[in-house]
C-alpha positions as CSV (number, residue, x, y, z in Angstrom):
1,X,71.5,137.6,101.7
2,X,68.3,138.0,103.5
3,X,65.1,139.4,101.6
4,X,62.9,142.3,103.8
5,X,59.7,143.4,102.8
6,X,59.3,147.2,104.0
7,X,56.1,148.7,104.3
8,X,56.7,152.6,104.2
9,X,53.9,155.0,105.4
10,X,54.9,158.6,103.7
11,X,52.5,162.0,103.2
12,X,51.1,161.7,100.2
13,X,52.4,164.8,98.4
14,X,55.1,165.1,95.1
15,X,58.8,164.3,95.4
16,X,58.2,161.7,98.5
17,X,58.9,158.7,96.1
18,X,61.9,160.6,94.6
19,X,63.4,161.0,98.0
20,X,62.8,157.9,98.9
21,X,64.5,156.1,95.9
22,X,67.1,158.6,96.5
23,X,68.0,157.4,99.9
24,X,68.5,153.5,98.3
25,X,70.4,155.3,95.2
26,X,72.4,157.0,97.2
27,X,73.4,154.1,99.8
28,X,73.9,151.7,96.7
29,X,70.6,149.6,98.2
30,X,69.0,147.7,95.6
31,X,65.6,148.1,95.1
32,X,63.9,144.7,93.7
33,X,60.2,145.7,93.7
34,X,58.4,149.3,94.7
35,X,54.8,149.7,94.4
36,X,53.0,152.9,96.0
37,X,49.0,153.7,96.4
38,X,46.8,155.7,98.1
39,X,45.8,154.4,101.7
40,X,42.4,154.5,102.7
41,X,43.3,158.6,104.1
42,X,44.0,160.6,100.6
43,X,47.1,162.7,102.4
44,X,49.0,159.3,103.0
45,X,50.9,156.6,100.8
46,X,52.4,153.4,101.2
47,X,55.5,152.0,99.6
48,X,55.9,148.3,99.2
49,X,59.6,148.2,98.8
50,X,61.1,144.5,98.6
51,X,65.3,144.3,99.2
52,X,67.8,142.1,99.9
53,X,71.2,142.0,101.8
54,X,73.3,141.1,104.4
55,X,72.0,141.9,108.3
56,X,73.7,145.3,108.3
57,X,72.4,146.5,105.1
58,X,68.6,145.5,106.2
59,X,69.3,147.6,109.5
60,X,70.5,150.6,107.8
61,X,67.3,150.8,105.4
62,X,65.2,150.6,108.3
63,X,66.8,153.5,109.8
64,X,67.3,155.9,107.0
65,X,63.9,155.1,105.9
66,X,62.2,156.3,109.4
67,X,64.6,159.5,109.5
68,X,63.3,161.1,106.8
69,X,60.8,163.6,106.9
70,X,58.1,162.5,104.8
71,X,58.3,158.9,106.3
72,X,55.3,158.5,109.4
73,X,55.9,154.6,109.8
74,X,57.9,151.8,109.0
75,X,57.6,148.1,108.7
76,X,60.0,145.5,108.4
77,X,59.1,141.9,107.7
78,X,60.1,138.8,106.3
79,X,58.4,136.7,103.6
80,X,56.9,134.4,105.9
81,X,55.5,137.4,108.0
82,X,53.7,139.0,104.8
83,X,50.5,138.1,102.8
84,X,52.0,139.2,99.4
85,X,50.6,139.4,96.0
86,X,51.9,140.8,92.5
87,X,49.5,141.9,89.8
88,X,50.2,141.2,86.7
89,X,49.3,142.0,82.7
90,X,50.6,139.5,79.8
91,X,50.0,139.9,76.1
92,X,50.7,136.6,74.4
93,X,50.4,136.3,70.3
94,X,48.7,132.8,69.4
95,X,47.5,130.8,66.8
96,X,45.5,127.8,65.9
97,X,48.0,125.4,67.3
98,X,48.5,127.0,70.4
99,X,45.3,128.4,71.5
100,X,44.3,125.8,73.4
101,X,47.4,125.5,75.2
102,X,47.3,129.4,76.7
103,X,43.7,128.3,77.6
104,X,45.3,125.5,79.7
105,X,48.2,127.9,81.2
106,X,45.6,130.0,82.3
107,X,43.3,127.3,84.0
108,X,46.0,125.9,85.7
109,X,47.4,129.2,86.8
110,X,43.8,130.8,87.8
111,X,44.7,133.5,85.7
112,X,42.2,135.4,83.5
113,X,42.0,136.4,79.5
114,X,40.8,140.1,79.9
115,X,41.0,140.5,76.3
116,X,41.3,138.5,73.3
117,X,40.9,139.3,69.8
118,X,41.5,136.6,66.4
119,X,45.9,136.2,67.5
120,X,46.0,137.8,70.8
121,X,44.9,137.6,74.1
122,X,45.7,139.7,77.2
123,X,46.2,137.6,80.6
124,X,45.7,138.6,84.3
125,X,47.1,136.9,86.7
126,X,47.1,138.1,90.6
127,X,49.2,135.8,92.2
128,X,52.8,135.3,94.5
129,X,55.7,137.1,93.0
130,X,57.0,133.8,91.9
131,X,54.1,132.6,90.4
132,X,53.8,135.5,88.2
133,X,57.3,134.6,87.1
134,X,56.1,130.8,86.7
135,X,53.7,132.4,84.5
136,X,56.0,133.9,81.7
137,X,58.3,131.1,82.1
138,X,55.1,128.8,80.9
139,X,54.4,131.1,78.4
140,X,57.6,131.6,77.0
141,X,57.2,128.8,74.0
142,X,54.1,130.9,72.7
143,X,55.1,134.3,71.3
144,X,54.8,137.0,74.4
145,X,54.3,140.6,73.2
146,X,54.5,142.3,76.0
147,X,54.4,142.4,80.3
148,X,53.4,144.8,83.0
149,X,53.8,144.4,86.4
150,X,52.6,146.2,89.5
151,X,55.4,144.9,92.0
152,X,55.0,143.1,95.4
153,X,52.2,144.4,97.4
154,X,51.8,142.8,101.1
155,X,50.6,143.5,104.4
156,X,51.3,141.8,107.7
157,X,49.4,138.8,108.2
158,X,46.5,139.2,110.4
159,X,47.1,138.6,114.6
160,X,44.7,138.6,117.2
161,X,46.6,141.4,118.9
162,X,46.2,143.8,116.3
């Protein structure tokens, strides 16, 4: 199974995401991350959609994704090809025992407490995909309350012939 990072430029208007997630529905393609913003023109999007399969199934997304209507370009890359990045929100429950070791977690991560009050503190942490899931997985032995995730944003890596 290969992993493909598609970079979806669609006209920014209501029912584009629907149609979009409709296409993979429909097609039985997974989606395993989708993030969509505003570019820097307000009447276009772009979808960050992250999926996986074998070479035929990565071919077919491509091409149902640049016949639809809504859809003005289409990028396909792989991991290596990508700058990505995942943004991510963590509400951990702590006490006087473990206080110091979320402190730790989060210098050795370079993630941020955004928020703390006497038994919780709310952690950022803009990082890899995989290092956000590093992240919980380090956190996991002090009580987490609660995660929110933005999904894999990425853009090509910068070339000279750009």
């Amino acid at each position: 199974m290969k992993k493909k990072i598609y970079s979806v430029l669609v006209e920014n208007r209501s029912g584009v995401l629907s149609k979009v997630a409709g296409l993979f529905s429909r097609r039985n393609f997974n989606i395993e991350s989708l993030a969509v913003g505003e570019t820097d023109a307000k009447d276009v999007s772009c979808m960050t959609i992250v999926s996986s399969g074998d070479q035929h199934t990565i071919e077919q997304i491509e091409k149902q994704l640049n016949k639809k209507i809504d859809v003005i370009k289409v990028k396909t890359f792989d991991e290596s090809q990508v700058i990505a990045r995942e943004l991510m929100l963590i509400k951990v429950k702590y006490n006087k025992t473990n206080r110091r070791d979320v402190m730790e977690i989060c210098d050795i991560m370079k993630a941020q407490i955004v928020d703390m009050s006497k038994h919780y503190a709310m952690i950022q942490l803009c990082d890899l995909p995989e290092r956000t899931n590093l992240m919980i997985d380090m956190l996991s032995s002090i009580s987490i309350v609660e995660v929110a995730r933005t999904g894999t944003l990425a853009l090509g890596k910068c070339m000279e012939n750009d």
